[in-house]
N, C-alpha and C positions, 0 to 999 in steps of 0.2 A: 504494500500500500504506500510504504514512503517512496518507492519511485514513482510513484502515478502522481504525488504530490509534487515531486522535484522535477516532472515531464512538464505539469501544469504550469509551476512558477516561472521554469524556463521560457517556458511558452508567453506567456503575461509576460515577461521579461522584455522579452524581442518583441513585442507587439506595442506595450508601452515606450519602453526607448525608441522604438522606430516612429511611433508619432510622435514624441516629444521632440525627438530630433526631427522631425517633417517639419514641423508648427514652428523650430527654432530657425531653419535655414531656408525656410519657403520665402519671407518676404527680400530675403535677401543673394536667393540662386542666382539673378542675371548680374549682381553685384558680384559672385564670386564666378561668372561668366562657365556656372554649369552647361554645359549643352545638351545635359542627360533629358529624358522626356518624360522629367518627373511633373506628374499632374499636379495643381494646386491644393494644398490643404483647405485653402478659405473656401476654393468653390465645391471641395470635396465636402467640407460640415457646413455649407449651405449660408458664410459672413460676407460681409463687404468690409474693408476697411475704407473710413472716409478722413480721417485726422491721424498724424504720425501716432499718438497715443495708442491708437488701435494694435500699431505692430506689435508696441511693447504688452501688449496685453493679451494679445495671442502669444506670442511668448513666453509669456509669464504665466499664464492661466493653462493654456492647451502643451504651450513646449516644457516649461520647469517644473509644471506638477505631474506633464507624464513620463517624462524623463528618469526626474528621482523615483517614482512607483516603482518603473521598470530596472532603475539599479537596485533598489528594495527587493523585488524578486528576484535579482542574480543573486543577491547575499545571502536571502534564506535559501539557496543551495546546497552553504557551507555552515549554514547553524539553525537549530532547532528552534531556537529563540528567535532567532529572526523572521524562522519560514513563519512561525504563531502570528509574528505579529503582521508580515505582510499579508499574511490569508486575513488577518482581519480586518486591515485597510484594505483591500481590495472588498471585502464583502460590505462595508461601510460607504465606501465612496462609489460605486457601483452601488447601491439601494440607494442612496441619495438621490442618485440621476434619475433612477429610473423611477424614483417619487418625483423628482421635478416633475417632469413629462409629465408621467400621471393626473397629477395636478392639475398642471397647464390644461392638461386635455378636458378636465373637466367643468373648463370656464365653455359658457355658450357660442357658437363659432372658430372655435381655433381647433387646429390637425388634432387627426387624432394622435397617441402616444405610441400607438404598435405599427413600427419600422425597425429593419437589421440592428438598430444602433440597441434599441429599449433591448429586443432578444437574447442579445451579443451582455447588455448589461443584467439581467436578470439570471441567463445563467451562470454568468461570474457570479455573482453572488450566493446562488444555488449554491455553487461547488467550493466559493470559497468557503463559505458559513460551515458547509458538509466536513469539510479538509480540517479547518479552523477546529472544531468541534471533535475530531478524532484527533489531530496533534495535542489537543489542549485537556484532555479528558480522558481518552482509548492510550493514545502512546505512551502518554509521559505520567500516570496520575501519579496526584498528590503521595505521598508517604501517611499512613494513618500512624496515629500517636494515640496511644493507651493508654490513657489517664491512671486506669487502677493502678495499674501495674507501679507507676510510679511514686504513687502514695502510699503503696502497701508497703516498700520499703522504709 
């Protein structure tokens, strides 16, 4: 079972680093004169940016926060501690989103919430909370401490 953990994190890993690194180098590819036929982030999650501010905040919001997730799931590769606590921000931040949406959706007029994106976030969650929940409870439990025992001496 901990490989299928460590396949999974892996996998989040390169999925997250590879959009945060998208979202970090997208407004500034023709500045680094890529001629790769890398499609656009903004037109790919559906932004415009209209004021420099915008860059920095794609950036910062879509590039720095999925960046460090996915360096978060390369580390819990190498520590149990770590995998815990990234299954659990992925299961946190991933149910967050997919209550945004939700949400949103339930204002009168506006899209509904079920697209690839809610799916893709709902089952992370599924599996991380699943994962989360056997490293945290099934792998590793607590040590039970016997009170009598120690009083009786």
């Amino acid at each position: 079972m901990i490989w299928i953990i460590r396949i999974l994190l892996f996998s989040y890993a390169v999925i997250y680093f590879g959009i945060g690194a998208w979202a970090i180098l997208d407004p500034v590819k023709d500045a680094l004169e890529l001629n790769y036929a890398i499609p656009s982030f903004m037109d790919a999650v559906g932004l415009k940016v209209i004021t420099p501010i915008g860059y920095s905040e794609i950036a910062g919001l879509y590039g720095g926060i999925n960046l460090i997730v996915g360096l978060l799931c390369l580390l819990g590769l190498f520590s149990r501690g770590i995998a815990t606590y990234a299954l659990s921000l992925l299961a946190f931040l991933t149910f967050s989103i997919a209550l945004g949406r939700y949400l949103f959706a339930l204002i009168p007029s506006t899209p509904t919430f079920y697209n690839t994106f809610f799916i893709f976030e709902v089952t992370t969650f599924v599996l991380s909370l699943t994962f989360f929940l056997y490293m945290k409870y099934l792998y590793n439990p607590r040590k039970k401490a016997y009170v009598e025992n120690v009083t009786a001496n």
